[in-house]
C-alpha positions in Angstrom: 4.2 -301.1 50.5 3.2 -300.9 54.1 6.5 -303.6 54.8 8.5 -300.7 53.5 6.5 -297.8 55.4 7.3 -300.2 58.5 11.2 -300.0 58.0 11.2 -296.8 57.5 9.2 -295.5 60.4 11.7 -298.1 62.6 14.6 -296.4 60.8 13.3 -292.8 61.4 12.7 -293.9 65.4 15.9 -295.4 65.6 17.7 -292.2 64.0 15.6 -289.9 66.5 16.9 -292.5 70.1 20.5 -291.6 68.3 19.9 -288.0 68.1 19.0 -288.0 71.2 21.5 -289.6 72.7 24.0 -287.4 71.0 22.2 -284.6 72.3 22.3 -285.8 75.7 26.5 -286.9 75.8 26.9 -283.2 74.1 25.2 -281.7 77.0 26.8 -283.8 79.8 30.1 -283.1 78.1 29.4 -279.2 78.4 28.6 -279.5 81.8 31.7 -281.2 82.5 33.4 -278.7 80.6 32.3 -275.9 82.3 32.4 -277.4 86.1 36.6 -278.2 85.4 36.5 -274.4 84.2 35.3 -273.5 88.0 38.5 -275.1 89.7 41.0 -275.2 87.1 42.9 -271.9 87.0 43.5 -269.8 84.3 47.8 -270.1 82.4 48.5 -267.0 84.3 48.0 -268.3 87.4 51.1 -270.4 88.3 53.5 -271.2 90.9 57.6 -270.8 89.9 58.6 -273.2 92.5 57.8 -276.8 93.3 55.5 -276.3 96.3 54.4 -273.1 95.3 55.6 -271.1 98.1 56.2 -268.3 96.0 52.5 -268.0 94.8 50.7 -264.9 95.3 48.0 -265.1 92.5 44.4 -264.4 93.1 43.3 -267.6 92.7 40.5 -268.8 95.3 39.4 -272.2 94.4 40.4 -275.8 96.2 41.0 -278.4 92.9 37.3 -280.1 94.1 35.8 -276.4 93.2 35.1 -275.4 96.8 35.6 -271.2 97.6 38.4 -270.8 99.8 38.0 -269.0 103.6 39.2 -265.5 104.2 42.7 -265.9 106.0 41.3 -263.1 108.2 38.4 -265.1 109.4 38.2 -268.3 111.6 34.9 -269.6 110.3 33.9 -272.2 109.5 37.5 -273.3 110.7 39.7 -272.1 113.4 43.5 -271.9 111.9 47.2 -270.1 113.2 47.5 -268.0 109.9 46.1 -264.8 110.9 47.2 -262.0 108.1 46.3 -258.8 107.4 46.9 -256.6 104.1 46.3 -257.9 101.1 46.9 -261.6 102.0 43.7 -261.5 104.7 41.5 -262.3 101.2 40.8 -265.9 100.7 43.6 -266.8 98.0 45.2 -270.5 97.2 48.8 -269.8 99.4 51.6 -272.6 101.0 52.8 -270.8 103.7 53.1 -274.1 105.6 56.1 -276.2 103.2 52.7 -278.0 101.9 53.5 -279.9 98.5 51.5 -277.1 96.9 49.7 -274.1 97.4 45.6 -274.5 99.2 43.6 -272.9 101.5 40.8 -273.3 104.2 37.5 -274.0 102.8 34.1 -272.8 103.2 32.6 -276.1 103.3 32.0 -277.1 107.1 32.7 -280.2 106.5 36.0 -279.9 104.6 38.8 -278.4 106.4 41.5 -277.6 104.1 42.1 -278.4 100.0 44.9 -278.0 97.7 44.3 -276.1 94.9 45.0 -276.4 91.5 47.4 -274.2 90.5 50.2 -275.3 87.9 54.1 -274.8 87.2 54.4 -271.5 85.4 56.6 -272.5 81.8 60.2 -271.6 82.0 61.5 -268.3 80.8 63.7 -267.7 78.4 67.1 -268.0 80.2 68.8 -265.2 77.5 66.4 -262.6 79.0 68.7 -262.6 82.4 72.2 -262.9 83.1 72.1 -265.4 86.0 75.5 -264.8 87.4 77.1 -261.8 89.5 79.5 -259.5 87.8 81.0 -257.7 90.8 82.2 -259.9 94.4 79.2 -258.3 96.2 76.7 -258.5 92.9 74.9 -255.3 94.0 74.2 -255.4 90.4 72.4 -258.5 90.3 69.5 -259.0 88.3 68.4 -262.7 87.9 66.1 -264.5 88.9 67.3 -267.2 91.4 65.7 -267.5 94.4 66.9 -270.1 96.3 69.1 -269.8 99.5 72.7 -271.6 99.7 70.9 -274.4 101.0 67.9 -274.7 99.3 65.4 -272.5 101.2 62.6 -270.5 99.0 63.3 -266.4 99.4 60.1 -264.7 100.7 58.8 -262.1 98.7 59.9 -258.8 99.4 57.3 -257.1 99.6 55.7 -259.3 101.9 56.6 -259.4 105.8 55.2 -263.2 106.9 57.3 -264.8 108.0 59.9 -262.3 108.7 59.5 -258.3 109.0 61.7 -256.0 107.3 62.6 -252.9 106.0 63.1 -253.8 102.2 59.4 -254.2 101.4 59.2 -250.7 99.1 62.8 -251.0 97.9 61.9 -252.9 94.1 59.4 -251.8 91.5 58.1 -255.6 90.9 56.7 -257.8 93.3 59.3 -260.8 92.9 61.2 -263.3 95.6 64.5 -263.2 93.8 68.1 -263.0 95.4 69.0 -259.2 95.9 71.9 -257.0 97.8 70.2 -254.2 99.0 72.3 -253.5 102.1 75.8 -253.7 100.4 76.8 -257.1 102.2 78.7 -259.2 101.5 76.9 -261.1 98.4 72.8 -261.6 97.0 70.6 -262.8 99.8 66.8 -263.2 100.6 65.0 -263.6 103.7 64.1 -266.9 103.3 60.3 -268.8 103.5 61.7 -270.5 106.7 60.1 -269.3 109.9 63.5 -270.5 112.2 66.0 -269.1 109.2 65.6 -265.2 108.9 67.9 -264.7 106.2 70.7 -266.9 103.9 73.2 -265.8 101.3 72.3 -267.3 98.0 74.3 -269.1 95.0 75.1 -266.7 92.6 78.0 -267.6 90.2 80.3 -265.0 89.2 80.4 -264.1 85.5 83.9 -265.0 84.8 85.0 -261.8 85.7 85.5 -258.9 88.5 84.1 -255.4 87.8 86.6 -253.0 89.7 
């Protein structure tokens, strides 16, 4: 009897060291699962293009969790991109040609991060006709918004890198190609500090509205 009471007892001690152990991956895995929550943005937080240029979410995180530094503020680091309005607040931007969108940190120690922000999915191409109906395309709609040779539009309603006058002319903040001023085809100012403005590539639907 007391060999069986001594397997027993060894089984009930081993059984508790598992529980415990249990216990203790459970709680490292919840802390791991709530740190990537910290620096991993949420879906609606994505960048349309490559690089990200054409990000202006209000995300404010590097991908190591650090809390970005005010654009409008040159501490802890000194830095050229001085903005006011609503891009002075410390959000993840590119407006560099960086492979993707990241910011200045808070951390002394760490200058600059890149931060974490995905590709947004594709939309449904049937929503938009992506092609010009008239020669100038005053009409257009889509949502293109690359130059004839490959430069990302800026957004309209922002004026870095290039002022403008256009920045109140469309209901939805977007960085697609437009003819507001009647000429000669879509265009966009483009993300290019030394390239104001380019035509884009719009195809023509197949026909000429006259």
């Amino acid at each position: 009897m007391m060999h069986q009471s001594s397997i027993a007892d060894e089984t009930y001690n081993y059984n508790r060291i598992d529980f415990r152990i249990i216990q203790a991956l459970m709680t490292i895995t919840t802390a791991q699962a709530k740190s990537c929550s910290h620096i991993l943005p949420p879906p609606e937080q994505c960048r349309n293009t490559e690089k990200g240029e054409d990000y202006v979410g209000k995300w404010s995180k590097t991908e190591t969790g650090k809390n970005c530094q005010r654009w409008d503020q040159q501490y802890p680091h000194t830095h050229a991109f001085f903005l006011d309005g609503k891009d002075s607040e410390n959000y993840c931007r590119n407006f560099d040609g960086s492979s993707r969108p990241w910011c200045y940190t808070e951390d002394p120690y760490t200058e600059r991060e890149y931060c974490a922000i995905h590709k947004c999915a594709p939309e449904d191409p049937e929503d938009v006709d992506e092609c010009r109906k008239s020669a100038k395309g005053t009409e257009y709609k889509g949502r293109i918004s690359l130059t004839q040779t490959g430069r990302t539009c800026q957004y309209w309603e922002r004026q870095y890198p290039h002022k403008h006058p256009f920045s109140i002319s469309f209901k939805t903040e977007h960085n697609y190609c437009r003819n507001p001023d009647n000429s000669g085809q879509p265009w966009c100012y483009t993300n290019d500090p030394t390239t104001r403005w380019e035509y884009c590539q719009i195809p023509m639907c197949g026909y000429i509205s006259l």
